[in-house]
C-alpha positions as CSV (number, residue, x, y, z in Angstrom):
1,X,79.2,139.2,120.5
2,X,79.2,138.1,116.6
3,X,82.2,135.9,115.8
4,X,82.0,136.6,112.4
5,X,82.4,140.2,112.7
6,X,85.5,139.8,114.7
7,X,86.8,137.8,112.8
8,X,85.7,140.1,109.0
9,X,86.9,143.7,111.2
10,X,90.3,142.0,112.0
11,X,91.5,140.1,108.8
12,X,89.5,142.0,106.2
13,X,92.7,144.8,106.3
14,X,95.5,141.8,105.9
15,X,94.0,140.1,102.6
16,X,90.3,139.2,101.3
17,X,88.6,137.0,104.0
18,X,85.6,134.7,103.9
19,X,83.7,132.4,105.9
20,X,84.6,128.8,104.9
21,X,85.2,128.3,101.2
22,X,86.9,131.5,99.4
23,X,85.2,132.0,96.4
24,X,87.2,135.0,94.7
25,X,86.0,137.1,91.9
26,X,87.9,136.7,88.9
27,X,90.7,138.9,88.7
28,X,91.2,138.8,92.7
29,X,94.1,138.5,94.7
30,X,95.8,135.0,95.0
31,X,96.5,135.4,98.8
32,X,93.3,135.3,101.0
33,X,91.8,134.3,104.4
34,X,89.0,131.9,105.5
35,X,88.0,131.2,109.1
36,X,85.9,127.9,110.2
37,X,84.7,128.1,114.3
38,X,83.1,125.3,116.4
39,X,81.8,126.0,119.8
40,X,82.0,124.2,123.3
41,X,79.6,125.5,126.0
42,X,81.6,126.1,129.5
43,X,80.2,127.5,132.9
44,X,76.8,126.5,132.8
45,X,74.7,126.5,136.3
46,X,71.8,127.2,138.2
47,X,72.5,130.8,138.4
48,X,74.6,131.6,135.5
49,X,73.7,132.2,132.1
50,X,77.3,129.9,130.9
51,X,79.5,130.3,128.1
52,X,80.4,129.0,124.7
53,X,84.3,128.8,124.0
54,X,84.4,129.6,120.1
55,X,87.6,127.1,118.8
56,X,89.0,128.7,115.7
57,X,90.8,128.4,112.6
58,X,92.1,130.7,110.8
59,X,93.6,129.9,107.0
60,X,96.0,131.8,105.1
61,X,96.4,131.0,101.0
62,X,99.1,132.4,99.4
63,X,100.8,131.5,95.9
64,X,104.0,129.7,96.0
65,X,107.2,131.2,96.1
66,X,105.4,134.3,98.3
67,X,107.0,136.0,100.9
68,X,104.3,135.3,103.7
69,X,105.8,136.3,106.6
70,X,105.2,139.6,107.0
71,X,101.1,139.0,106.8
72,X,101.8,135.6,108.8
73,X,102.6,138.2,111.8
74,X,99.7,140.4,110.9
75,X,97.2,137.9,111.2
76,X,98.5,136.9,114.7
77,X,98.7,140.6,116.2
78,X,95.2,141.1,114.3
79,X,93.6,138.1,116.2
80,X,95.5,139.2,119.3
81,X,94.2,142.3,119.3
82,X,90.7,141.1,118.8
83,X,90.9,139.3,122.1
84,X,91.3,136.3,120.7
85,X,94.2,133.9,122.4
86,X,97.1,134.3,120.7
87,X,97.4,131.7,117.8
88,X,98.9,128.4,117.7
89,X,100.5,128.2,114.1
90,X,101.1,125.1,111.5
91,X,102.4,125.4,107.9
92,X,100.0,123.4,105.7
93,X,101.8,123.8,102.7
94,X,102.7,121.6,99.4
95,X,103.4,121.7,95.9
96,X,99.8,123.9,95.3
97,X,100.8,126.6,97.1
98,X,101.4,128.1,100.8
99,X,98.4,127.5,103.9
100,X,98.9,128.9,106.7
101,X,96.3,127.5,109.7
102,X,96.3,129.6,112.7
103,X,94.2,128.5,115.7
104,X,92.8,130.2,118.5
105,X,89.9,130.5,120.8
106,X,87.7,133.2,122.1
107,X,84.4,132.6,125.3
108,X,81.7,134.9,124.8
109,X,78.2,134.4,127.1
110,X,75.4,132.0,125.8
111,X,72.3,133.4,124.1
């Protein structure tokens, strides 16, 4: 299983998405998505091959003054659907503009 491609497939319909830093092209869209993941291992034993549990984050940018909401609840059906855990949400926002942090996790088997 590639994280990465999970995560692309499912948030690359909602907005623009990157791996950590967004770098957008100039004349791109103000409201994007980057992702950062860290892994724990789980389940390993003598006879089983164990798991890693992929913690992830999922950020939403979006200009002030933006009506989020509706993409806010795309992102968390979109991760859903990917078989991800159903996101835990926190607004992040301030006077720069709206961030959205979603946070879920995912266990695929150890390579």
């Amino acid at each position: 299983m590639n994280v990465d491609r999970l995560l692309y497939t499912a948030l690359n319909k909602i907005a623009g998405v990157q791996a950590g830093d967004y770098e957008p092209d100039e004349g791109a869209e103000e409201t994007y998505i980057t992702y950062n993941y860290f892994t724990t291992p789980d389940d390993f034993g003598d006879d089983e091959p164990g798991h890693e549990v992929y913690s992830v984050q999922v950020h939403l940018f979006c200009p002030p003054g933006v009506n989020s909401l509706a993409t806010r609840r795309k992102i968390k059906k979109a991760l859903k659907a990917a078989d991800f855990t159903y996101p835990r949400y926190t607004d992040a926002t301030d006077l720069d503009g709206q961030h959205h942090i979603f946070e879920c996790m995912i266990a695929a088997e150890a390579e």
